[in-house]
GUNU-12266 format. One line per field, with one value per residue: residue in one letter; residue number from 1; x, y, z of N, C-alpha, C, CB in turn. Coordinates in steps of 0.001 Angstrom, whole numbers. Atoms other than C-alpha are relative to their C-alpha. Glycine has a CB too. Example, Ala and Ser with C-alpha at 12.3 -4.5 7.8 and 13.67 -1.06 7.14 Angstrom:
residues 2
res	A  S
n	1  2
nX	890  -820
nY	-1190  -1190
nZ	0  -60
caX	12300  13670
caY	-4500  -1060
caZ	7800  7140
cX	900  -770
cY	1200  1090
cZ	0  730
cbX	-992  414
cbY	27  462
cbZ	1246  -1415
//
This chain:
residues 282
res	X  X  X  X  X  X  X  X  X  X  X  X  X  X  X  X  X  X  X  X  X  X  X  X  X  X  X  X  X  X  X  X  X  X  X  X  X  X  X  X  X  X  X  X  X  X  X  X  X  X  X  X  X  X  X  X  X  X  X  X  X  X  X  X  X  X  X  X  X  X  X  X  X  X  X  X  X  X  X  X  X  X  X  X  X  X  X  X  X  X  X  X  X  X  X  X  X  X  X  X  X  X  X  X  X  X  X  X  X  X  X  X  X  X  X  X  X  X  X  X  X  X  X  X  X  X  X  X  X  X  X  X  X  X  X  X  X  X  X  X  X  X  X  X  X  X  X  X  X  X  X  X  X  X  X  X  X  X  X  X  X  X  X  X  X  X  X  X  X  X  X  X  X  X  X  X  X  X  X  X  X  X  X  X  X  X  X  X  X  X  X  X  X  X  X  X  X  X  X  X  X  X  X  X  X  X  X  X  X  X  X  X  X  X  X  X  X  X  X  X  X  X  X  X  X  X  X  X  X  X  X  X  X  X  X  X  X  X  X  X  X  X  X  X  X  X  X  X  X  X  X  X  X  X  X  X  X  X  X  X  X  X  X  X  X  X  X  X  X  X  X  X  X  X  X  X  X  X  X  X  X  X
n	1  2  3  4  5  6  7  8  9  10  11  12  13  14  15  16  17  18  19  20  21  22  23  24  25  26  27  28  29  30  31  32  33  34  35  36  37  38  39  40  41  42  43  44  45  46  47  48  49  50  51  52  53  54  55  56  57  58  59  60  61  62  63  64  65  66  67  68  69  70  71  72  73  74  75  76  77  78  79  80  81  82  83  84  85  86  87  88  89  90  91  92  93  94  95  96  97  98  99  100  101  102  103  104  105  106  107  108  109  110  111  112  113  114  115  116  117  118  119  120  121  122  123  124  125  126  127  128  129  130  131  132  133  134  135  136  137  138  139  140  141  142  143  144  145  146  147  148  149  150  151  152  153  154  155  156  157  158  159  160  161  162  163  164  165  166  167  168  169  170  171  172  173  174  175  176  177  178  179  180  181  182  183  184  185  186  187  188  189  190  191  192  193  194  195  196  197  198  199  200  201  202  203  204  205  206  207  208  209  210  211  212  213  214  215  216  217  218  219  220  221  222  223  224  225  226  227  228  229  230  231  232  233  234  235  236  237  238  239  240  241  242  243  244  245  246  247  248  249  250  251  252  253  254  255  256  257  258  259  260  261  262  263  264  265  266  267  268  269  270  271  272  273  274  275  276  277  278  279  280  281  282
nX	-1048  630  -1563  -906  -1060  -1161  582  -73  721  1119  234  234  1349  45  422  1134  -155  655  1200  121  176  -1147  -1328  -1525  -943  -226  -754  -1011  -670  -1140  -931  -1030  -71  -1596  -675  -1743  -604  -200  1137  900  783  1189  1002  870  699  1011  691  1274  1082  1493  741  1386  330  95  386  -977  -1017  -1465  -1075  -1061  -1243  -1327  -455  -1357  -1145  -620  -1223  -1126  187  -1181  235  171  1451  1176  239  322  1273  615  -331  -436  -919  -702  -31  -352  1067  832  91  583  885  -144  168  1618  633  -155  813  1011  194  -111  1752  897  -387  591  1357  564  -516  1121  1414  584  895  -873  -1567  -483  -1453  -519  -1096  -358  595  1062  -7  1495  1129  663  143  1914  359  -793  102  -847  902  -179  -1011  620  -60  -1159  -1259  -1077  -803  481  -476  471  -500  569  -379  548  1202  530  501  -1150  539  981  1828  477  -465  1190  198  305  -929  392  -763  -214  -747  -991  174  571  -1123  -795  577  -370  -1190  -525  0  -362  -1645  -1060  -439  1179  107  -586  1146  -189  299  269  1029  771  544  -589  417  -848  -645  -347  -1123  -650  387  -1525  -1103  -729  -360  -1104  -1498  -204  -300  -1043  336  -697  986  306  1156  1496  704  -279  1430  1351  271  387  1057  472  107  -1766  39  511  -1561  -609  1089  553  -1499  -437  -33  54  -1324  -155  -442  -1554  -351  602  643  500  -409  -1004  -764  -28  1939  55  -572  1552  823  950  1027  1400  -384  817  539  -256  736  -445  1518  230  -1119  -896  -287  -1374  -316  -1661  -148  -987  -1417  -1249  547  -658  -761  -619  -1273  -812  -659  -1000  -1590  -234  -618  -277  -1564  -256  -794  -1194
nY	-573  -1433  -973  -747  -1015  -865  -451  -1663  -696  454  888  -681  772  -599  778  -45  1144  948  784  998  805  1719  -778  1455  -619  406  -253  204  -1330  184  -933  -277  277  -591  701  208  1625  -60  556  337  1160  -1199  830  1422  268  -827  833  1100  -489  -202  978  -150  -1267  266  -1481  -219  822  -819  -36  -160  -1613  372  -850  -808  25  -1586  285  -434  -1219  -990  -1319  -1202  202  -233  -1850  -1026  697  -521  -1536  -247  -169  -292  739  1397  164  1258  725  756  -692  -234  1640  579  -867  124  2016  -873  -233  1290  606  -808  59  1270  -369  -716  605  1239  -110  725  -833  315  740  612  -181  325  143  1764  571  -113  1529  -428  213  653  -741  565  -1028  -1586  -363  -1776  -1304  -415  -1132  -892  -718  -596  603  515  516  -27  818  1286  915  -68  -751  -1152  277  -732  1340  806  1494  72  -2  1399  1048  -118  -1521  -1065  -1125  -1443  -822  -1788  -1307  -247  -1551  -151  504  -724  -178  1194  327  -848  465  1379  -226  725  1301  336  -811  78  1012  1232  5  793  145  -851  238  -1195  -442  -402  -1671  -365  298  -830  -1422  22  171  -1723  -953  249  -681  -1220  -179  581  1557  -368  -8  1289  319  -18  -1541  -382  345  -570  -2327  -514  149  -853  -1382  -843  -817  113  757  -833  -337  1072  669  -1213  754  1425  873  -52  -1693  -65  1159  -639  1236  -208  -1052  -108  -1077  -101  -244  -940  61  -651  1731  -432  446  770  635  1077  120  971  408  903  1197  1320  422  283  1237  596  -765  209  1375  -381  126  -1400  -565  -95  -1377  -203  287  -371  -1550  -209  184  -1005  -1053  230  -82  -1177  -625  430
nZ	-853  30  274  -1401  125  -823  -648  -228  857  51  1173  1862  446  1101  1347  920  593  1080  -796  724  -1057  1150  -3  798  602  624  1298  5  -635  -28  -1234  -100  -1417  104  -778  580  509  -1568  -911  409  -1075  -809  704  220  -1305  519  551  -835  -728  692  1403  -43  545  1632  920  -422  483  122  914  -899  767  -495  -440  898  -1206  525  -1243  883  538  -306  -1002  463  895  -934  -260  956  401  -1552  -459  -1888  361  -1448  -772  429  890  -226  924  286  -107  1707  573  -576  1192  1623  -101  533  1467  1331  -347  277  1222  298  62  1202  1034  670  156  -1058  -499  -1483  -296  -1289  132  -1650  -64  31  -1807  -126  -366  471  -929  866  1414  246  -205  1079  1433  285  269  -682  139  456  1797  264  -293  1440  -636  -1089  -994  -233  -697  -1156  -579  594  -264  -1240  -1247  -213  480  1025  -1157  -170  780  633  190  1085  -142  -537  690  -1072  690  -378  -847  -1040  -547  -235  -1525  -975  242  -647  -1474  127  -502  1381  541  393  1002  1355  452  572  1088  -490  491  618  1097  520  1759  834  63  -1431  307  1319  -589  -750  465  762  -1264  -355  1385  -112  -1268  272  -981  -1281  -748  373  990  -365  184  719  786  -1022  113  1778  -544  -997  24  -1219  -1038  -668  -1050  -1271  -1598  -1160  -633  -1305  -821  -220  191  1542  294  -658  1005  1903  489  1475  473  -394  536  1581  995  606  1360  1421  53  339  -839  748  1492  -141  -762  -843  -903  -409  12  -907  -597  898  659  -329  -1355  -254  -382  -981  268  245  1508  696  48  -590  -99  860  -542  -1539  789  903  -739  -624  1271  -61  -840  -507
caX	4861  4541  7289  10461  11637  14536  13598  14606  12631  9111  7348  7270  3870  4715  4797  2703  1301  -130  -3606  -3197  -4926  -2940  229  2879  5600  5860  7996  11358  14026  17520  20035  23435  25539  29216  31771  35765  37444  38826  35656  33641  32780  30363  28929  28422  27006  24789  23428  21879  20588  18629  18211  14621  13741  12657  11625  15182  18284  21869  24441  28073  30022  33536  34444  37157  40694  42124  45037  47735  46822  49456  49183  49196  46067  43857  44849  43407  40485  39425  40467  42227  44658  45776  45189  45845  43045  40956  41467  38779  36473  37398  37346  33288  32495  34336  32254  29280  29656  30435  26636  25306  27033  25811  22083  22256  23659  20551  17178  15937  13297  14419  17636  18599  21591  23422  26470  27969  27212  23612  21398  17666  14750  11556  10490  6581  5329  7212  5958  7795  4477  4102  6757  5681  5657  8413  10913  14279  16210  14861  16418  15668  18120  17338  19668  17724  14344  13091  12071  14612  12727  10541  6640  5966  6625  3021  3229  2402  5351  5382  7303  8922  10337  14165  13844  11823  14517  16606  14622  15062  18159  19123  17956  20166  23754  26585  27024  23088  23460  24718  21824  23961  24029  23776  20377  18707  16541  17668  16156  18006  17561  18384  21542  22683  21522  24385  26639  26890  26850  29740  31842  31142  31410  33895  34351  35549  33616  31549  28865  26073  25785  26780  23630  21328  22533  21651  18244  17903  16567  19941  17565  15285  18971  20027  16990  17081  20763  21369  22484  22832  25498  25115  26162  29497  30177  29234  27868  25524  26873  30423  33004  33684  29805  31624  33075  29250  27998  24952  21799  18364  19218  17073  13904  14413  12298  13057  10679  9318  9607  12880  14138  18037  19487  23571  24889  27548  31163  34202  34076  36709  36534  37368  39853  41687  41304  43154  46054  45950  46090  48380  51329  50654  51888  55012
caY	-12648  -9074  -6409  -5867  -2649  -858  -106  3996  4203  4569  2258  3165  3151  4865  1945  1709  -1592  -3856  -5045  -7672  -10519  -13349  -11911  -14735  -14107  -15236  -13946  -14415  -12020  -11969  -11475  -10477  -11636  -9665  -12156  -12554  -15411  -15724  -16492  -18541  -20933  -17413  -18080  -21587  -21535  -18329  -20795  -23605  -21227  -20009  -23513  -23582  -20089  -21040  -17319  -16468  -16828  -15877  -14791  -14224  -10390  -11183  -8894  -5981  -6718  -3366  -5169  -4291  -937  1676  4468  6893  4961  4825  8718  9601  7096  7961  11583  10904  12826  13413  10002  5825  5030  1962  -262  -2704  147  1231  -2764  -2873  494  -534  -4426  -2285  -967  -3787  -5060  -1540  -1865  -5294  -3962  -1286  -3505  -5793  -5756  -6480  -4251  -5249  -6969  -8240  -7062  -9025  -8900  -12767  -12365  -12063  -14457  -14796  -14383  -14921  -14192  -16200  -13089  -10450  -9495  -6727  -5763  -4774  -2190  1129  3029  5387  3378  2784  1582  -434  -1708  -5049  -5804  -5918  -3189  -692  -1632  -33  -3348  -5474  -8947  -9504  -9209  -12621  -15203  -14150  -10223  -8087  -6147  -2537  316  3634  6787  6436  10343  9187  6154  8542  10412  7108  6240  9416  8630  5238  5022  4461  943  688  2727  1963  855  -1682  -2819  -6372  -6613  -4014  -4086  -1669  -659  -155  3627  3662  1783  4320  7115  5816  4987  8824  10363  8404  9472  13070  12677  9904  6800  8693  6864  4089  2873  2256  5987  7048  5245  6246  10681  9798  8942  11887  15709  17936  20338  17583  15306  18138  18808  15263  14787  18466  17872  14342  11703  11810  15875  14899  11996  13365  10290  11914  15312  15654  18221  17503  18396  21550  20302  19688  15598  15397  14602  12770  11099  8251  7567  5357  3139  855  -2572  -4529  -7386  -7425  -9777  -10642  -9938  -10027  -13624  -13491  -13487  -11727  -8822  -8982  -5264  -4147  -6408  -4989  -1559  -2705  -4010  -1001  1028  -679  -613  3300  3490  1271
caZ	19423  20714  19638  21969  22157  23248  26528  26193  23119  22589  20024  16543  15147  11884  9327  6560  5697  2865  3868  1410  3511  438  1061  -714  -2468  -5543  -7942  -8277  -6303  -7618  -4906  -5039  -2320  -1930  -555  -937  -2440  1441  2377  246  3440  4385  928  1071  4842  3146  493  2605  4531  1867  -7  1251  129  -3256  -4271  -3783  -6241  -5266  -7217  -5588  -6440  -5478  -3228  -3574  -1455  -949  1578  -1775  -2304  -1971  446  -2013  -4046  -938  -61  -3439  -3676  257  822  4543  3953  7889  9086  8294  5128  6427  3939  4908  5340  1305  210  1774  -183  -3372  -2896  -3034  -6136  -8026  -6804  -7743  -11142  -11296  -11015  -13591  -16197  -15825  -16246  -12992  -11345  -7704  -6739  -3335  -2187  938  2535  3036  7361  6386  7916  6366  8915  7289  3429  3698  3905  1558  -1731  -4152  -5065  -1741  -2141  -2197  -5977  -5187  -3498  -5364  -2043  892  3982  4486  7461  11021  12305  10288  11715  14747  16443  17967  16939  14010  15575  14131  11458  9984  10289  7544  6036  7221  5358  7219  5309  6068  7445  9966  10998  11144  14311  15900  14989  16695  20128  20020  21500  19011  19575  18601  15592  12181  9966  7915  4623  5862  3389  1130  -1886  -4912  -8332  -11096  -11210  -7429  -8482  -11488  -8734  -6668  -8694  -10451  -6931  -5684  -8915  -7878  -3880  -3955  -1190  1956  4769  5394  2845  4980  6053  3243  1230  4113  3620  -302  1220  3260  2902  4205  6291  7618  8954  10312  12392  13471  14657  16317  19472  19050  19382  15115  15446  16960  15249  11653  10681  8121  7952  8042  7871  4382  3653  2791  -438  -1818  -695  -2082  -586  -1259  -4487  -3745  -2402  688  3253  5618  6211  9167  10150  8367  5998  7326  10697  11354  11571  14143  12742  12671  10448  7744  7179  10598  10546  7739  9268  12664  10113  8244  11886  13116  9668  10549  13548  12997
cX	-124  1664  1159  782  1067  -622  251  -776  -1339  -768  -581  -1308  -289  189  -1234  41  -985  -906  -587  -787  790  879  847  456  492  858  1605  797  1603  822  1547  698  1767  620  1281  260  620  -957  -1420  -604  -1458  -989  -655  -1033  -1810  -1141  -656  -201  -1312  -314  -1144  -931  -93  -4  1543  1352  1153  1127  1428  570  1050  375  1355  1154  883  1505  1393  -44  794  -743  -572  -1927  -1653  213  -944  -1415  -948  238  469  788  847  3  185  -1288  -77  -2  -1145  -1626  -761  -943  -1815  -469  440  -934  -1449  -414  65  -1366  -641  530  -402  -1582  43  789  -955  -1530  -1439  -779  186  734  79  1279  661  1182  323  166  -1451  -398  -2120  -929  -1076  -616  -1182  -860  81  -374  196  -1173  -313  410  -877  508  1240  1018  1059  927  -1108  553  -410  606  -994  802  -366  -1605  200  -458  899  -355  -1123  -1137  -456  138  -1467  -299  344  1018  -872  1112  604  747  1449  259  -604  533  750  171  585  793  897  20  647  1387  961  -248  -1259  -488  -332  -1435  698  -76  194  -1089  -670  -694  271  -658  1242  408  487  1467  1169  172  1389  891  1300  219  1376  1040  113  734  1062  -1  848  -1410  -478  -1203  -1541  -388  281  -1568  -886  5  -755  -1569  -1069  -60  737  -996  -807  1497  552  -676  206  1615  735  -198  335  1212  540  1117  1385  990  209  67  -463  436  893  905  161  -1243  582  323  -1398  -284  -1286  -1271  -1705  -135  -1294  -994  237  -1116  739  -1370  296  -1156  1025  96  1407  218  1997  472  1218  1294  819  -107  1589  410  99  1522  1377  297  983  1423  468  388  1393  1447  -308  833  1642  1530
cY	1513  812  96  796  514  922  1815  361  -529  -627  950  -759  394  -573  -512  -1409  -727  -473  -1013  -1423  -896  489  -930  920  -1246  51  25  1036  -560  714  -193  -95  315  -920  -186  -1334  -465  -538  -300  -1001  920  -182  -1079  -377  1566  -975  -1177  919  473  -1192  -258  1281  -48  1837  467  -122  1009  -220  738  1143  -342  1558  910  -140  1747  -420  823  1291  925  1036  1057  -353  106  1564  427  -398  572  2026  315  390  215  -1932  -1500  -104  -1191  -998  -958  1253  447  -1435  381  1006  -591  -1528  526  359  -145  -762  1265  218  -1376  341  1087  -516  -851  789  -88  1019  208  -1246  98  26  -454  176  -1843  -155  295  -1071  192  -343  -634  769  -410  868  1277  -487  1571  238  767  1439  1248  628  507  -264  -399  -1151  -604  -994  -857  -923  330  1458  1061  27  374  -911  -884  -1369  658  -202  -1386  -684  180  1552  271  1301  1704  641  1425  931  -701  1487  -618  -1138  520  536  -931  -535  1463  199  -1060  300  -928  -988  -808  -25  -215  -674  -950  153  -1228  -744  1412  -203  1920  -289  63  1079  311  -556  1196  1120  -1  -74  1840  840  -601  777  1664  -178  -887  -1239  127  -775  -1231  -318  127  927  602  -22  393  1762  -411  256  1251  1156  674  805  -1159  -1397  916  123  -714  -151  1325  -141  -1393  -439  319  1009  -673  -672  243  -1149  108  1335  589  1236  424  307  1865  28  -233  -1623  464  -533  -436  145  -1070  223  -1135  -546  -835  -1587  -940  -828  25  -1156  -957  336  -469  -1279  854  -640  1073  618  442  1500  895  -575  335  1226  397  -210  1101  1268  -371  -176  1785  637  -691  1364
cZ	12  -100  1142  -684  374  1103  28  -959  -71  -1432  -1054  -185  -1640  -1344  -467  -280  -723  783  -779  909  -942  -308  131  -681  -1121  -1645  483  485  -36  925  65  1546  46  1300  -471  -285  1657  372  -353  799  225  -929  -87  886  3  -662  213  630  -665  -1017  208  -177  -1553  -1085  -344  -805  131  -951  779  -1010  840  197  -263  1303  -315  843  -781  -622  434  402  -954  -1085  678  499  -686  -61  1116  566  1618  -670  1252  1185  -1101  -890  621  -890  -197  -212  -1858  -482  308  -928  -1556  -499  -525  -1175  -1168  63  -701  -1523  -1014  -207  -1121  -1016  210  -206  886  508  1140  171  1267  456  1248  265  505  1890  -394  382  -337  1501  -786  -1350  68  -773  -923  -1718  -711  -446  973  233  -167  -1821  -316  399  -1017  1162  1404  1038  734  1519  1421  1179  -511  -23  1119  1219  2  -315  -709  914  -117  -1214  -1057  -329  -1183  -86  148  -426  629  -1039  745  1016  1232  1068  317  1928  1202  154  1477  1192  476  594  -1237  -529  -952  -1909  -1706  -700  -1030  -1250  -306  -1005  -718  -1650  -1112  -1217  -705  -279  1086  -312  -1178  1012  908  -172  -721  1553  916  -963  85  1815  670  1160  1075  1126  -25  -463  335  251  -1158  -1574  908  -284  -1386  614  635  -567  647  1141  886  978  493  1192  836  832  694  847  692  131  -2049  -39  128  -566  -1456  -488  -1078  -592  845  -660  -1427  -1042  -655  -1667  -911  47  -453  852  -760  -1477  -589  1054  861  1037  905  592  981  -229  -1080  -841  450  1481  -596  154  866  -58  -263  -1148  -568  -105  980  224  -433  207  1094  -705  -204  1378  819  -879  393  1115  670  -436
cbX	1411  -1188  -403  1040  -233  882  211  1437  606  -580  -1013  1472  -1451  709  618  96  389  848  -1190  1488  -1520  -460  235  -386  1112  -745  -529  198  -665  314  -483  -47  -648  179  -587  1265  1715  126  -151  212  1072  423  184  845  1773  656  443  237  485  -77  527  -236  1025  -1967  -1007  -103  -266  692  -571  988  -499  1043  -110  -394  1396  -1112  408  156  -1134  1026  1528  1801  95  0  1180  841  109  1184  -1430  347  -105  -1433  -1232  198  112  -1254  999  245  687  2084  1052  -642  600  2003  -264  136  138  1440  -639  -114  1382  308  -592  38  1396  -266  -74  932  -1103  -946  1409  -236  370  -124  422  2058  626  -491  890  -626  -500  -945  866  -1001  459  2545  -1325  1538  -1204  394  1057  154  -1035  9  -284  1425  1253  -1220  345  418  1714  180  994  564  -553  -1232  -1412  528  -500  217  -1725  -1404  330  -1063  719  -1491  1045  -266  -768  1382  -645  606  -1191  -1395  491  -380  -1596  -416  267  -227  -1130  -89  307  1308  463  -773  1050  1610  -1386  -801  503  -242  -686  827  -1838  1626  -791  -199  -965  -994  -412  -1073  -1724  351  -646  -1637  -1490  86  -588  -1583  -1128  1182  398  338  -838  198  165  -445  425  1366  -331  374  2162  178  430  717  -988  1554  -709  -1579  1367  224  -1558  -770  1213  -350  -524  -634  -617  -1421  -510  110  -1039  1077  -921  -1597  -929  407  1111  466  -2405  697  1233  599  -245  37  -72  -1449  1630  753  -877  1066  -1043  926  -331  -118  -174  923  94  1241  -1004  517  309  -492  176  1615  -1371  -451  -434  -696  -75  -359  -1020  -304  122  -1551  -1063  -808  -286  -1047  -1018  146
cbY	-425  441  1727  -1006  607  1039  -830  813  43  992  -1272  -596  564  807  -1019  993  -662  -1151  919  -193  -363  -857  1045  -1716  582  -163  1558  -388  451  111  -442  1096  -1786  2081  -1065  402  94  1243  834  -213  -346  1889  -106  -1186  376  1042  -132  -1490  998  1516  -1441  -442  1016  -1087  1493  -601  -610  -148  869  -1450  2179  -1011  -427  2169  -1790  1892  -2171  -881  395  411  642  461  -1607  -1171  1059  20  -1755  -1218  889  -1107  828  1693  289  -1242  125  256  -501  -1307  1157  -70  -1774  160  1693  -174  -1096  865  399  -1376  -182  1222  195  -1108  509  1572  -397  -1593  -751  -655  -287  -53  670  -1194  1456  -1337  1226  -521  1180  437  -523  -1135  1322  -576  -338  -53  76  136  -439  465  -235  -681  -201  961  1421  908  -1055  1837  1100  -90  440  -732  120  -1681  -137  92  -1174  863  -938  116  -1295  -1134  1183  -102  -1644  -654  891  561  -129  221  220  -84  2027  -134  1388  22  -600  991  -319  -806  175  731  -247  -717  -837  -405  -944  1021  490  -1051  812  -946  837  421  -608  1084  -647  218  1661  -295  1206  -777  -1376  380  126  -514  -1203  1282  44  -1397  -348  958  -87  1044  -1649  2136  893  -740  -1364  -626  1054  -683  -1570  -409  1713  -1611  -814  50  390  1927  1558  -183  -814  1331  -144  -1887  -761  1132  177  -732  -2190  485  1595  -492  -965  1229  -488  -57  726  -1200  -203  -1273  208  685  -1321  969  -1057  -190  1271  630  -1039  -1152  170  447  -557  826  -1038  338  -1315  76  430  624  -1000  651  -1439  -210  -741  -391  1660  -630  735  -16  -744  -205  776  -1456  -674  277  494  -704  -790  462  236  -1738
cbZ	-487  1723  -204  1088  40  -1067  1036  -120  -1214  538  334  -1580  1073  152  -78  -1302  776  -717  434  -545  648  -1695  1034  -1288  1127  325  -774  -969  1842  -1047  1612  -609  481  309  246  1148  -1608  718  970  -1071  1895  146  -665  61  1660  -1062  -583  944  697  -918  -368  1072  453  -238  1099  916  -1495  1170  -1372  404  344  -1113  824  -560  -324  790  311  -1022  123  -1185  790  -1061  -590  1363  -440  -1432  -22  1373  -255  1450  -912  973  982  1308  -1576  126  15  1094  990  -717  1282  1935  169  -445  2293  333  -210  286  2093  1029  178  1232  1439  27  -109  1350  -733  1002  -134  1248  -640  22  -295  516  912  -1177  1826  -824  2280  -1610  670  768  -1384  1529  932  196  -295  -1254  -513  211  -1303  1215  -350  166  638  -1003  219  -213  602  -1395  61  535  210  -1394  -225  -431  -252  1377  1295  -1142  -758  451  975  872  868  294  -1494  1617  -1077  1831  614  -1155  -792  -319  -422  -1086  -36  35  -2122  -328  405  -1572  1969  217  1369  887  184  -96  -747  390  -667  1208  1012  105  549  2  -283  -761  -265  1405  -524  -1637  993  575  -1188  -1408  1113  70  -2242  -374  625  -28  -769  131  -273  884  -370  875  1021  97  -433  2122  -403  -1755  829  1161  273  -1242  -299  -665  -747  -294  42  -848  -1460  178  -27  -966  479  -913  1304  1324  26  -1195  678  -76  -318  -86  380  -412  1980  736  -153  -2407  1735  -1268  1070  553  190  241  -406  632  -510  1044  -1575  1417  653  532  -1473  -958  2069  1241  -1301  1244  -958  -56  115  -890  -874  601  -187  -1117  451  1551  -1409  -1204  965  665  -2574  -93  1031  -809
//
C-alpha cells in the first residue's frame, strides 16, 4: 500500500530506518494502559484486541477522577487562575503520571504506555532493538506520525526527531494537530525526567504538548511555530513560558508505521471539561 498524505503537505522522507531484513519482535513489551473504574468496558474491549499480540502484556493504571476536586485544589494544582480549571483536562495529566511513576519504580527498559481509546494497528514488525540508542520517549500513535495510513502491514519501522514533527505539525490546521498520547514508548530515565520537571513546572495544560515541549530545543520550536497557528495558540510556548517551563528534557522520536491509531469514542476528558464549563457559568 502506497502512503496517503495530507494533500497540503509534502511527503516526509526524513525517517530513519532499521535495515534489519528479520525484523520480529520478540521480546516482551510491558504496557500500561490508563483507564477509569467508569470505564473498564474500554479496558476489556482494549484486551481482546490485543489477545493475539502475544509480545504484548497489559497492565491497567486506574485512572485519576478529578470530578470532586474543589475549586480552590484545581486553582492551585493547574494555575488558571482567571478562568473555569478543566477538570478532565487535569484528571488525563494526573493519569499520566501515575504510568510515569509506574515506570520508574520498575525495572523495565521500555514500557508501553496507552490510553484505554487506543486501538493496536500492527506490531509483526516492531522490535525495541530497533529503537534508536538515545531515545527515552517515542510516539507510537498515529496522530503523531506524518502519514495518515500505515504504508503497509510489512513496512520497516522508521524513526523521526520529534523537532522535525514539529515543522510538520506546524503546517497542519488545529483540528489536525495534537500529537496525542493515545500510544508512546518510555524509558525509565525518560519517566524520572518527567516526573521531576512536572514537580517544578506543574500540570497547567494538556499532557500531550506538554511531553512533546520536554522533547523540544526552545530556539529550534520557536523557529518552527513563528507565524503559525502554534504562535497564537501557545501550544508549545505559552505565556506562562515566562515563569521558567523547561525544555528538552528528553530525547524524543516519533515512529512509522505507527503502532495504535484513535479508536473512535467519546472522550471522557472533554467531557468533564464541558461539566466543569458549564458549573462556571451557573
Amino acid at each position: 500500500m502506497s502512503r496517503i498524505q495530507h494533500p497540503s503537505i509534502p511527503e516526509v522522507s526524513s525517517f530513519s530506518v532499521n535495515s534489519n531484513p528479520a525484523f520480529k519482535m520478540t521480546t516482551l513489551l510491558q504496557a500500561l494502559v490508563i483507564n477509569m473504574d467508569e470505564d473498564t468496558d474500554r479496558f476489556a474491549r482494549l484486551s481482546d484486541d490485543f489477545r493475539e499480540i502475544d509480545m504484548v502484556r497489559l497492565e491497567r493504571v486506574v485512572g485519576v477522577n478529578t470530578r470532586e476536586l474543589p475549586r480552590l485544589a484545581l486553582d492551585k494544582l493547574t494555575d488558571y487562575s482567571t478562568v473555569n480549571p478543566p477538570k478532565g483536562t487535569l484528571g488525563c495529566f494526573l493519569a499520566h503520571i501515575k504510568a510515569w511513576e509506574t515506570i520508574a519504580d520498575s525495572n523495565m527498559k521500555w514500557t508501553l504506555v496507552l490510553e484505554d481509546d487506543a486501538l493496536p494497528l500492527s506490531f509483526s514488525r516492531f522490535n525495541p532493538s530497533a529503537i534508536p540508542d538515545d531515545a527515552e520517549i517515542i510516539f507510537v500513535n498515529q496522530r503523531a506520525c506524518p502519514v495518515v495510513e500505515p504504508i503497509s502491514a510489512n513496512a520497516e519501522p522508521g524513526f523521526m526527531q520529534t523537532s522535525e514533527l514539529l515543522f510538520y505539525k506546524s503546517k497542519l490546521t488545529t483540528l489536525q494537530s495534537p500529537p496525542g498520547l493515545e500510544g508512546y514508548i518510555l524509558t525509565r530515565a525518560g519517566a524520572i525526567s518527567l516526573i521531576n520537571a512536572v514537580k517544578v513546572d506543574g500540570f497547567r495544560g494538556h499532557v500531550d504538548w506538554r511531553v512533546f515541549r520536554y522533547t523540544l530545543d526552545k530556539e529550534v520550536a520557536r523557529s518552527a511555530v513563528q507565524s503559525t497557528w502554534m504562535e497564537s495558540r501557545q501550544v508549545i510556548s505559552p505565556a506562562v513560558d515566562r515563569t521558567g517551563w523547561k525544555w528538552a528534557i528528553l530525547k524524543g522520536y516519533c515512529m512509522s508505521p505507527p503502532l495504535v491509531s484513535l479508536y473512535k469514542s467519546a472522550s471522557r476528558r472533554k467531557a468533564k471539561d464541558n461539566i466543569s464549563s458549564q458549573v462556571s457559568s451557573l
